[in-house]
Every structure is written in C-alpha cells, then in structure tokens.
TINUVEX-116571 format. One line per 3 residues: number of its first residue (from 1); their letters; for each residue x, y, z of C-alpha. Coordinates in steps of 0.1 Angstrom, whole numbers, plus 5000, padded with zeros to 4 digits. Example, Ala and Ser with C-alpha at 12.3 -4.5 7.8 and 13.67 -1.06 7.14 Angstrom:
2
1	as	5123/4955/5078  5137/4989/5071
***
This chain:
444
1	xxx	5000/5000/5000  5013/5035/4990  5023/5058/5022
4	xxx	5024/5090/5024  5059/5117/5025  5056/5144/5051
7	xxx	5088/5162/5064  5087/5190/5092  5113/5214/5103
10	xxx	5145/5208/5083  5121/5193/5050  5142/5167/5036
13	xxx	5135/5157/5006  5136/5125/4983  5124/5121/4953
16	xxx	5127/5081/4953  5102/5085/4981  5072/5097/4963
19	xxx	5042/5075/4963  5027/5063/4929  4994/5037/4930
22	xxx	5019/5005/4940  5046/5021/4953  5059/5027/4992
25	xxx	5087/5049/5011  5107/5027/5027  5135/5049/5039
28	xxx	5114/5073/5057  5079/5048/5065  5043/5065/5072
31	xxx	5043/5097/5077  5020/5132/5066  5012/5157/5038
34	xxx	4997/5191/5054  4978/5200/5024  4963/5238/5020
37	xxx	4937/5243/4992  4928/5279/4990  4897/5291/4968
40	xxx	4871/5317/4968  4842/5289/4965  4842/5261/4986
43	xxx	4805/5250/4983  4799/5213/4986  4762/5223/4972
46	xxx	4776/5237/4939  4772/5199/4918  4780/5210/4884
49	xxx	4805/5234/4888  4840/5244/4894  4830/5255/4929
52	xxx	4817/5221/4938  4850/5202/4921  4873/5208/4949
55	xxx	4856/5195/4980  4851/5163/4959  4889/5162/4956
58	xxx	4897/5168/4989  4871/5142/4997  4880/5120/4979
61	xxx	4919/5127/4988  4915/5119/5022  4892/5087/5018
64	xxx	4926/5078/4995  4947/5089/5025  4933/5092/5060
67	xxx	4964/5103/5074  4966/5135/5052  4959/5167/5067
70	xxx	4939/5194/5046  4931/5229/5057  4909/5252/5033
73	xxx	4907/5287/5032  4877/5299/5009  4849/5330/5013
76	xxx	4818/5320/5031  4799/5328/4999  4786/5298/4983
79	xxx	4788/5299/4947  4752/5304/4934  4735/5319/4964
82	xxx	4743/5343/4994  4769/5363/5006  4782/5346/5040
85	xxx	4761/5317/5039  4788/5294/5056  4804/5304/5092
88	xxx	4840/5315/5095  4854/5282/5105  4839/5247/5099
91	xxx	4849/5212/5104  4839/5187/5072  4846/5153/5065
94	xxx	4875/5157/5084  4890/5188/5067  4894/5218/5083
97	xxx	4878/5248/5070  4883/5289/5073  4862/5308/5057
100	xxx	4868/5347/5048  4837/5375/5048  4849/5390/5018
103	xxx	4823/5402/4988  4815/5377/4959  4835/5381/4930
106	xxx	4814/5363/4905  4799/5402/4897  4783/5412/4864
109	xxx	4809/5439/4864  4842/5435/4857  4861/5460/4874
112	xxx	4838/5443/4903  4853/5410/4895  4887/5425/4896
115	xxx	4884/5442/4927  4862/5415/4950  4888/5388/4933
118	xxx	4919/5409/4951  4901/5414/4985  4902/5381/4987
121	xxx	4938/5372/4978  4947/5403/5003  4926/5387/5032
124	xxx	4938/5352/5023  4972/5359/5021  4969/5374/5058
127	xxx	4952/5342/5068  4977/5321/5051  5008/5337/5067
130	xxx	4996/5333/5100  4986/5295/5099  5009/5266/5106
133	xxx	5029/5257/5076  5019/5238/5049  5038/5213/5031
136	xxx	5021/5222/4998  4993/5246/4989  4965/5239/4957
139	xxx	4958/5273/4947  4928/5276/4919  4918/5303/4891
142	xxx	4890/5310/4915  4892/5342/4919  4914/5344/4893
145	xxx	4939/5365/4916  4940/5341/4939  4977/5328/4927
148	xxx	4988/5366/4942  4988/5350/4982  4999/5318/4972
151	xxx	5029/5332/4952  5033/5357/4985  5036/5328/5008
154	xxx	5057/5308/4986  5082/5341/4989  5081/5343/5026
157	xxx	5081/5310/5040  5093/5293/5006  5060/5267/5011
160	xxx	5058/5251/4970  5023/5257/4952  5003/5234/4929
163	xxx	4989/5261/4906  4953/5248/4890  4945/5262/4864
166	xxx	4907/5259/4853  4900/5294/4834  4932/5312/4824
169	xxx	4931/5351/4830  4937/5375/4813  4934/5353/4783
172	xxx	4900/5345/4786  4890/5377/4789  4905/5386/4759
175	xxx	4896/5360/4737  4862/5373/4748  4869/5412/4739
178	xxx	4860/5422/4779  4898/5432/4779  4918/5448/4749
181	xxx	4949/5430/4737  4981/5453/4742  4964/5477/4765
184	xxx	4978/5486/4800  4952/5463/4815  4963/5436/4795
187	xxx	5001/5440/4802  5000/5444/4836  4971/5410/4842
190	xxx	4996/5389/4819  5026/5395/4837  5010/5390/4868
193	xxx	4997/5357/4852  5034/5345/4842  5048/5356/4873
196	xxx	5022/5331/4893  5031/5304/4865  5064/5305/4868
199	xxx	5064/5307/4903  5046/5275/4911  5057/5243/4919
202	xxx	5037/5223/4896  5011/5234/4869  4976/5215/4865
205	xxx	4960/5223/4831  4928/5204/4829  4940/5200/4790
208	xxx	4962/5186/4766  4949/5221/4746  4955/5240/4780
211	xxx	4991/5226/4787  5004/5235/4747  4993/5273/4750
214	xxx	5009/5279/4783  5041/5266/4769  5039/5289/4739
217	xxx	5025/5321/4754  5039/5315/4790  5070/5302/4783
220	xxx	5063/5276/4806  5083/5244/4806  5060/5213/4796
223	xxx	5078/5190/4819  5061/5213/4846  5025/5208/4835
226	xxx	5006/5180/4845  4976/5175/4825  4948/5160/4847
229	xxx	4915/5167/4837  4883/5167/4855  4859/5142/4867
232	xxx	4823/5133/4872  4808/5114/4900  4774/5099/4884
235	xxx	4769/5065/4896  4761/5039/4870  4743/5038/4837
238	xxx	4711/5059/4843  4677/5045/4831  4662/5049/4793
241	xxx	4651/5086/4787  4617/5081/4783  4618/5067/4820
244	xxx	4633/5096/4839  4617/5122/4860  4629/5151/4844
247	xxx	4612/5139/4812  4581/5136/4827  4581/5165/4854
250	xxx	4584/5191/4823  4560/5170/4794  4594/5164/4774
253	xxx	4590/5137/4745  4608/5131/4713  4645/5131/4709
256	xxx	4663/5158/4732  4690/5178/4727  4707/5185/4764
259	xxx	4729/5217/4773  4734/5217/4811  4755/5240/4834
262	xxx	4768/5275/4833  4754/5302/4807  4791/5314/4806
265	xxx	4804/5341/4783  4833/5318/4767  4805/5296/4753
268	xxx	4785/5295/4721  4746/5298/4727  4737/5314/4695
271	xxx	4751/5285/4670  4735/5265/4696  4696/5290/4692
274	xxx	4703/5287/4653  4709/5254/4649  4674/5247/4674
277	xxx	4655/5268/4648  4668/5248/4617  4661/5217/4630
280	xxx	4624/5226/4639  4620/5227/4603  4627/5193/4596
283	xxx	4625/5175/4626  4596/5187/4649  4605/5160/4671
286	xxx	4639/5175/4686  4638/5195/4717  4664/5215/4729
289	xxx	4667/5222/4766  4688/5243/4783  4691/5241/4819
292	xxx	4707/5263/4837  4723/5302/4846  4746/5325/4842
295	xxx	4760/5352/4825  4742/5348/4789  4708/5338/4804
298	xxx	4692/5363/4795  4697/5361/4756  4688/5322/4753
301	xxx	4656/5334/4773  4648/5361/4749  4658/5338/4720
304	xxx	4631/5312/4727  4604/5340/4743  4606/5352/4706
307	xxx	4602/5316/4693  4637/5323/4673  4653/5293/4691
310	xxx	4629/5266/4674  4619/5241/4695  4638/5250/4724
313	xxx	4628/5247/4766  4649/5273/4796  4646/5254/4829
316	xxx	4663/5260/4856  4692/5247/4878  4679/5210/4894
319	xxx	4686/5197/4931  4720/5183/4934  4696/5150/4939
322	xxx	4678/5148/4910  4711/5158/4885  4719/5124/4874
325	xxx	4678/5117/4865  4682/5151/4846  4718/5138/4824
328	xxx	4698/5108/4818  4669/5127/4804  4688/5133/4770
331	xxx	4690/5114/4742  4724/5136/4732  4742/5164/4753
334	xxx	4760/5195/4739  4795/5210/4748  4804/5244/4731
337	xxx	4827/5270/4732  4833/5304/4716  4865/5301/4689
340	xxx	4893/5307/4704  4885/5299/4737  4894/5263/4733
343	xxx	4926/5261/4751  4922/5287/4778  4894/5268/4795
346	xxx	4881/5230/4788  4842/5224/4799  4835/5204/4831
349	xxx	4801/5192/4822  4815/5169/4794  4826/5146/4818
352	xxx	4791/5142/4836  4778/5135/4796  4802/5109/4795
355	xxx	4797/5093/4829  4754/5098/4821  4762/5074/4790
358	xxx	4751/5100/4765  4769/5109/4729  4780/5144/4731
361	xxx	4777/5167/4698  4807/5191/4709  4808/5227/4689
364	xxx	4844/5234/4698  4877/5234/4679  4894/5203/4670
367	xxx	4924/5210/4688  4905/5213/4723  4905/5187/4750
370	xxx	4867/5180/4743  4877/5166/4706  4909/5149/4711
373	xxx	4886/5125/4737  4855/5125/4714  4878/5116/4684
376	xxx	4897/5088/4709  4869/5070/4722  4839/5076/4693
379	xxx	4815/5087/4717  4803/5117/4698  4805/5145/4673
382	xxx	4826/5176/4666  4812/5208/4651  4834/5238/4642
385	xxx	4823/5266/4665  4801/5292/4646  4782/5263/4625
388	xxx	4744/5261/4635  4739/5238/4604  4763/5216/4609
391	xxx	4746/5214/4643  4718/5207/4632  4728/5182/4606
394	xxx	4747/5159/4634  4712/5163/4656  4697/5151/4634
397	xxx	4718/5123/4620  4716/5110/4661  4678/5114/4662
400	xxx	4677/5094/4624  4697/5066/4636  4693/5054/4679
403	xxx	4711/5027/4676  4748/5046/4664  4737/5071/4695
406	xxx	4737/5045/4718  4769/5027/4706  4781/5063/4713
409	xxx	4767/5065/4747  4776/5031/4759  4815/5040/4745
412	xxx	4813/5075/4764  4805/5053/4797  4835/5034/4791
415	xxx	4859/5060/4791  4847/5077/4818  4848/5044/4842
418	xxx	4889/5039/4828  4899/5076/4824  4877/5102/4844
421	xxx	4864/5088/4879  4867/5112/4902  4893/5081/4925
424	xxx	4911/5079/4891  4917/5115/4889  4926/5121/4928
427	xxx	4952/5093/4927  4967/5117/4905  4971/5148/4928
430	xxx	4980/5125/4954  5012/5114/4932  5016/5146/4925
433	xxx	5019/5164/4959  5040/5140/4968  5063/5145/4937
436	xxx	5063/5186/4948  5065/5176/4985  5099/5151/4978
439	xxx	5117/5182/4956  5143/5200/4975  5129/5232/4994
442	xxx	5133/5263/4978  5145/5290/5002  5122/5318/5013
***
C-alpha cells in the first residue's frame, strides 16, 4: 500500500520516496502531507461546477489517504446563492475549514470581478501567513487572483504551490473582447499571470489544449505541467430517457437535445439558438433544453420567448439529487465554446455527459480537449464553433439513427469508468503532491 511523505522542520527531501498507486517509502515509513487548498468557493452544494470540484477532491483525497491533513481557506459565499452563507470556520469530512467575509466576486461587472477577486487574495494571504505551515498549497483560478497570496507565501516561508488552472486570465478575457489586447490592463494582468506560473511548483491544466498554449505564450516548461483533467461522480448507467423524472416532470418527449451547466460568456449559445431553429424545420421531434444560469441567460431566454430558438425549453438549475435523472433525460448532450476559447478553458460538464452514458455533439475546435477524447473514444460528434447547420445536421443524424447514439453512449461510459472517475483523477494529485512535497525546498 502506498504511504504518504511528510517532512517537518528541516524538510528533507527524496524524490525516490514519492508514492505512485503500487509504490511505498521505505526509507522514511508512514508519515503526513499538510495539504492547503485555497479558493474563493468552497460549496459542497455547487454539483456541476468548478466551485463544487474541489471539495470532491479533497474528499476524495482523504478517503485515499486518512492520514493527510487538509486545511481550506475559501469565502463564506457559496457559489450560486448568498453572501456569507457558511460560518467562519467549519469542520467537514475531516477537513478543516476557514472561511473569509469578503464580497463575491462572481459580479456582472468587471472592474467588480477585479476588485472583489483581490480582496480576497489580500485577506487570504493574511490568513495564510499566519497558519501553521503547509507542506504544499492547491491554489485555483478561483478568483482568478488568487495565485497573488499563494505566490506571497511561497516568497516568505518558501511553502511550494500546485497552481490549478481551470480558466486562464487575462486570456480568457480577451479572447472574449471584455479586455483589449496590448492595452495597459492587458500587460499588467499577463505579467502578473506569468509571474504566478512560473512561480509554482507544479502546473495543472485540465488539457492537453491548456498545457500547449501555456508553453507557447507562457513560456512555461511542459515538463512542469501535469495535464489532469476533471471528473464526474454519476453513479452507474442511468435509466432509458423516456423513463426519467425530468422527462416527465416538464412533458418532454421526442428526441432531446441537452445543454446543462453555466450560461458562461466563453460559450457558444447562438450557434446553439440557430441550429434549434433549423432543425424545427425538419424534425419537429427534437427538443432543445437548456438548463441552467449565468452570464448569457438572458439572451437564450429572449431567443426562445421570441420563438427564434425553434423548439427549444429554459429550465432552471435541478437539486443536486435529481442531477443524474436530469443527464439521463437526454437522448444527446452538447459542449460548446466560443472560437478561440478552446485552450484557455476546457468544459466540466463533458465529463458528467460521459459518465450519464450520453453521445455528446461538441461545437468546439478540434484541437480542444473535448475533441481529442470524442475523436479517441467515438463517443460523439465535433462541430466547428460558429456552424448552427452543421449542428443541426449531426442532431439530426443521432435522432435518424438510435442505435449509432447508443453505441456512442455506451462507449462515452467506458471511458469515463477507465479515464475520468473522480478516485482515478485524485490518485493523480496525490502522486503529484507528493512529487512537489519530495523536491528540494526552495529558500524563502
């Protein structure tokens, strides 16, 4: 059985040591990793997101490794709701929990973001420099100024960070024309950026995409990028369609289409409306449903308030308990992002579509992480970004022909239960941590 590497005080460090799946320290025996995760959003409610992604980890970390010792400091904010809806310090499943009052940065505005996202590096780098040492610290894009403390902490007591990387900033905004290539903003947010990539330990891109573009445009050496990518914890093959609750909660029949999660600004909605009202046309029996919030809300609900959108349903977010009944509801799910965005950010929600045992119809790039696995495994359908009837051609060749969708379902399930569990995935952070954690120190 793998142990863990822990070394106070002096921090010795070995790198035969570090623990793989069938692999054991025997020159220094059983010992501890003190493990800090710091992000804004710690909500164990948020199933679906980003914010609901890392207590899963650390969950699943320490069911991996009882005698690791995790310590979390996140905003009492929960990710979809209220502003301190959690109290300052908490105990859960064994990790320990501090929790900062500082405003939500998840803001419609962006000077907002910008300034609620460095209130809380500020008050986390305070809390960080007064708590016991760590041996490592996961540090998110969540705010996406979060890097700022851990890079501070690094400086001053010299503790290595694991820098996860789930939305790359200033990039993203870019790509999205919120910031203006070449301006001052732009200059100052990438340097900053490279400064908290270079200063990091280890670099997690959720993407073989994401890990390419941080070499070129970062500079970043590739042999310190680990791609692991996210995870899904659906249990088992969920019912036939027709038989879910979802389907017959909301009087949904036919062959649907299934987009689920955040109505994010890097994604593609109106390819997505288009290709709904071609299809409507020609196959009366397709439904698109949307489920869901966020940023672009609004114009899919104007979209199919003015009937432009075809055959098309807005619902919104479902209990954490009924999720799985609603992934099962689909007949095929969609992934999309806007061009360009493709390796700056990789879509969490395909890997509940592949755990639900659905084809996914992906409108993305073909160099994105989403394609390289739907290309891999056959389990669904690429569409260039921008192409509503190419959309609506591969909808309709799934809802022509359920037997090849099913094939394609029953392959997605496959390569989620080899590649994208969420124990699969920890085991890698745990390897991981303990390849930082056996380095030699770097000084403060």
């Amino acid at each position: 059985m793998a142990r863990t590497l822990r070394v106070r005080g002096a921090r010795t460090r070995h790198t035969e040591c570090v623990y793989h799946a069938h692999t054991e320290c025997a020159r220094h025996g059983s010992s501890t990793i003190r493990l800090g995760i710091l992000t804004e959003y710690f909500d164990p409610g948020g199933t679906g997101s980003t914010a609901g992604m890392l207590p899963e980890l650390a969950v699943a970390l320490r069911a991996q490794d009882p005698t690791l010792e995790i310590e979390v400091i996140a905003s009492r904010n929960t990710y979809r709701g209220g502003a301190n809806a959690y109290p300052p310090e908490d105990e859960w499943h064994g990790l320990r929990i501090l929790r900062l009052g500082t405003p939500r940065s998840n803001r419609s505005s962006t000077v907002l973001r910008v300034l609620a996202g460095l209130n809380f590096a500020f008050a986390a780098r305070r809390v960080l420099q007064r708590r016991p040492p760590y041996d490592v610290l996961l540090v998110g894009t969540n705010p996406p100024a979060a890097p700022l403390a851990a890079l501070a902490l690094a400086g001053k007591r010299g503790t290595p960070y694991v820098y996860l990387v789930h939305d790359l900033y200033p990039d993203v905004a870019m790509s999205l024309g919120a910031l203006r290539p070449g301006s001052w903003a732009a200059g100052v947010a990438t340097r900053a950026q490279r400064g908290w990539l270079h200063g990091a330990a280890r670099i997690v891109a959720i993407g073989r995409c994401m890990r390419e573009y941080l070499g070129a445009h970062y500079g970043v050496s590739l042999d310190r990028i680990e791609v692991i990518p996210n995870w899904s914890q659906l249990d088992g093959v969920s019912p036939p369609a027709e038989q879910t609750r979802f389907r017959a909660r909301h009087g949904l029949s036919g062959f649907v289409v299934l987009y689920a999660g955040n109505f994010g600004r890097h994604q593609d909605f109106g390819t997505l409306l288009d290709a709904a009202a071609m299809i409507e046309q020609t196959h009366p029996e397709v439904t698109f449903v949307f489920v869901g919030d966020g940023a672009k809300a609004d114009e899919i609900a104007a979209r199919v308030a003015d009937g432009t959108a075809g055959n098309s349903r807005l619902l919104p977010f479902v209990p954490a308990e009924d999720f799985g009944d609603m992934m099962a509801a689909a007949d095929v799910s969609l992934v999309t992002l806007e061009a360009g965005a493709e390796a700056i950010g990789v879509p969490s929600k395909f890997y509940n579509i592949l755990a639900s045992g659905r084809p996914t119809i992906a409108v993305v790039g073909e160099e994105s992480e989403v394609a390289q696995v739907i290309a891999e495994e056959s389990c669904g359908l690429r569409v260039p970004a921008g192409d509503a009837k190419g959309l609506s051609e591969a909808v309709a060749q799934l809802a022509a022909d359920p037997a090849r969708a099913a094939a394609m379902g029953t392959r997605a399930r496959d390569a989620f239960e080899r590649r994208f569990t969420l124990d699969h995935v920890a085991t890698q952070y745990r390897n991981l941590f303990a390849q930082v954690v056996a380095e030699p120190p770097t000084a403060p």
